[in-house]
N, C-alpha and C positions, 0 to 999 in steps of 0.2 A: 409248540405254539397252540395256543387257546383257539378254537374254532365255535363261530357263532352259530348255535342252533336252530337261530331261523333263516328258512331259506331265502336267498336271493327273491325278490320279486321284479321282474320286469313289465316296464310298461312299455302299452303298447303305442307304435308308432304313432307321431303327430299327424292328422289331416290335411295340417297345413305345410306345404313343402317350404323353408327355408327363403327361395326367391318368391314366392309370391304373400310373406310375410313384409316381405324388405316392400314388394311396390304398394302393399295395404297400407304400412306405416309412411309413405310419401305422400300418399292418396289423404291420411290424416293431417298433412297440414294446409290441405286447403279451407275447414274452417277457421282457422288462424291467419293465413292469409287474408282472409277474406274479411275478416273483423278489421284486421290492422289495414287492409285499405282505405276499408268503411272510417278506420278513425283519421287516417291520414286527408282524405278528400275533407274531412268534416273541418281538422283545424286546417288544413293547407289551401283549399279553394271555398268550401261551401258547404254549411250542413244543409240546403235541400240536394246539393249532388250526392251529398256521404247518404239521406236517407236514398234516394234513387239507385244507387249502390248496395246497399243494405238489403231491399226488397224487390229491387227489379233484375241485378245482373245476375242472380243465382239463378231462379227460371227461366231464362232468356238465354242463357249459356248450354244448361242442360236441355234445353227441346234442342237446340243446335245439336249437341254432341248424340241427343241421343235419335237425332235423322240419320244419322251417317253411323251409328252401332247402334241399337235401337236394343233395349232394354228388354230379356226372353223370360216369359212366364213360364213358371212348372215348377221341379223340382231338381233342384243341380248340388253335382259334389263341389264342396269345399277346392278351390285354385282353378276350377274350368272357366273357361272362357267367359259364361254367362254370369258367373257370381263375380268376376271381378267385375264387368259392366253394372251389376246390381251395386259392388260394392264402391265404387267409382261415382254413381247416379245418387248415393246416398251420402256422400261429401259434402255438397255443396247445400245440404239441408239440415245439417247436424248444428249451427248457430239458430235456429226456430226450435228444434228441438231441446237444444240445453238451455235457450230462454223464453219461457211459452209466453212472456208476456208479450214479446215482440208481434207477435199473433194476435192474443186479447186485444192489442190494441186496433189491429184492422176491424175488428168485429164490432167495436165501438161504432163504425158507420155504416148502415144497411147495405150488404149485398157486395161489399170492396172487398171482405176476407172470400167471400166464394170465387170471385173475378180475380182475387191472385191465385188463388187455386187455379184457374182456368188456363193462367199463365202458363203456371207448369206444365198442366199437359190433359190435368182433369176435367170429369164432364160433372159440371155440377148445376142441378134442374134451379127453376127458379124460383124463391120463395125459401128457399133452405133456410131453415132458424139452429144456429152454432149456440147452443145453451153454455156458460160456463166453464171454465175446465176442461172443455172437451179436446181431444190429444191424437193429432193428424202425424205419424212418422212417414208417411209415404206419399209425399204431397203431386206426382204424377200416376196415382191406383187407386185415381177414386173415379165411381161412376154414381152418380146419386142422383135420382130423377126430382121430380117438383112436388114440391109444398110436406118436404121431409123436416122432421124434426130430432136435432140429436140433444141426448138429455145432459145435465152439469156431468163431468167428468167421463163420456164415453170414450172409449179409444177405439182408433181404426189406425190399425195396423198392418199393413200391407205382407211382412214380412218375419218370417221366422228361421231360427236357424235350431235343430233338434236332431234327435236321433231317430233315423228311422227303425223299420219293424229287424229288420239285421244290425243293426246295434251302429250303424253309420250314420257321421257327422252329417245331415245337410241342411239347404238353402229351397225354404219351399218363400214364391215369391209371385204371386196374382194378385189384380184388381178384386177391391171389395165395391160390388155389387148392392145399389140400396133401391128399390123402388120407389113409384111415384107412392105418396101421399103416405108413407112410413112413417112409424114412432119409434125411436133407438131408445129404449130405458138406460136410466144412467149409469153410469158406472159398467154399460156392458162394451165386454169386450169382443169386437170383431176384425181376424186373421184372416191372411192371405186367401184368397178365391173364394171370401163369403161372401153368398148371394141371398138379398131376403127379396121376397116376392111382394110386389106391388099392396100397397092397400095392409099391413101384416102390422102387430103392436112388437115388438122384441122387447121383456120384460126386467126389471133392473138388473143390474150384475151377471146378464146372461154371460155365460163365456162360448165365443165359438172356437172350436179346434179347425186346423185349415181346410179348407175346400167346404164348409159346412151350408149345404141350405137349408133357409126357414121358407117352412110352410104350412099356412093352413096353423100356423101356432104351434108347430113343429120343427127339430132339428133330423139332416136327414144327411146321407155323407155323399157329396157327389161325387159323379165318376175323375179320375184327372189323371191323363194324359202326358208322362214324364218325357 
């Protein structure tokens, strides 16, 4: 019998254990539920219930769930406790994310997109101007103080999942941090635990890597605490 000269290669084990794939893919059809209620109230009773549906029950659900498990900042493996709570908390936001226009449109009226924000759970100052495009996946990790400006296409992203310095899957997951009277350049991107310091310009396409602070027109790595 012919023997194949190359050797065997094995890969290495999955991160994700089996059962807590099975409750991720359950946990996945709550934005599907959630659409199909939103469309079910629109033709069965009322489309201003369906939009009250649409925009109100997702944040009004999760501050509830997440008084009683309360959603842990830092740095977690892949099926612990904390990551399904993150990955749980990021269910019921994933129809804003895969339709951004649903968003554009609150920002159509002064100060109604940062007061749904507020809903969810964020602290957002007053005066805040959402330039175009700009792309929120973490709609309870945001702390942004007053008369900030974010530029067309910013992202604040609460959340990443990467390999740490030992070559391991994880879930790094903190509030991004904006000070009062802040310029966000567009197109820059800002990750889990960035803090920029009051009064500071952050210039186009910055990228921050997690935990990064801006100061003084600088990036700098803070300390963080797993």
């Amino acid at each position: 019998m012919e023997q194949s000269n190359h050797a065997s290669v094995s890969r290495p084990p999955s991160p994700w254990p089996a059962s807590i794939r099975a409750v991720m893919l359950l946990l996945n059809l709550v934005p599907l539920a959630h659409a199909a209620l939103t469309l079910w109230i629109g033709f069965a009773i009322s489309w201003l219930g369906a939009v009250a549906c649409l925009y109100l029950a997702p944040p009004v659900l999760l501050r509830v769930v997440l008084l009683a498990v309360p959603l842990i900042h830092g740095t977690h493996a892949p099926g612990s406790r904390a990551f399904l709570i993150w990955w749980a908390s990021s269910q019921p936001q994933v129809i804003f994310s895969r339709l951004p226009l649903l968003e554009e449109l609150l920002r159509m009226v002064p100060g109604l997109y940062s007061l749904w924000l507020r809903l969810w759970g964020s602290k957002i100052g007053r005066l805040t101007y959402w330039a175009p495009g700009v792309r929120v996946l973490d709609r309870t990790l945001l702390r942004i103080g007053d008369d900030v400006v974010l530029g067309a296409g910013a992202r604040l992203i609460a959340h990443v999942v990467s390999n740490n310095a030992e070559g391991q899957t994880v879930l790094h997951v903190a509030p991004i941090e904006i000070g009062d009277r802040c310029r966000i350049g567009g197109y820059a991107l800002l990750s889990p635990g960035s803090v920029v310091d009051a009064d500071e310009e952050v210039h186009i396409c910055a990228l921050f890597p997690p935990f990064t602070h801006w100061k003084e027109g600088r990036r700098s790595k803070l300390a963080v605490v797993s």
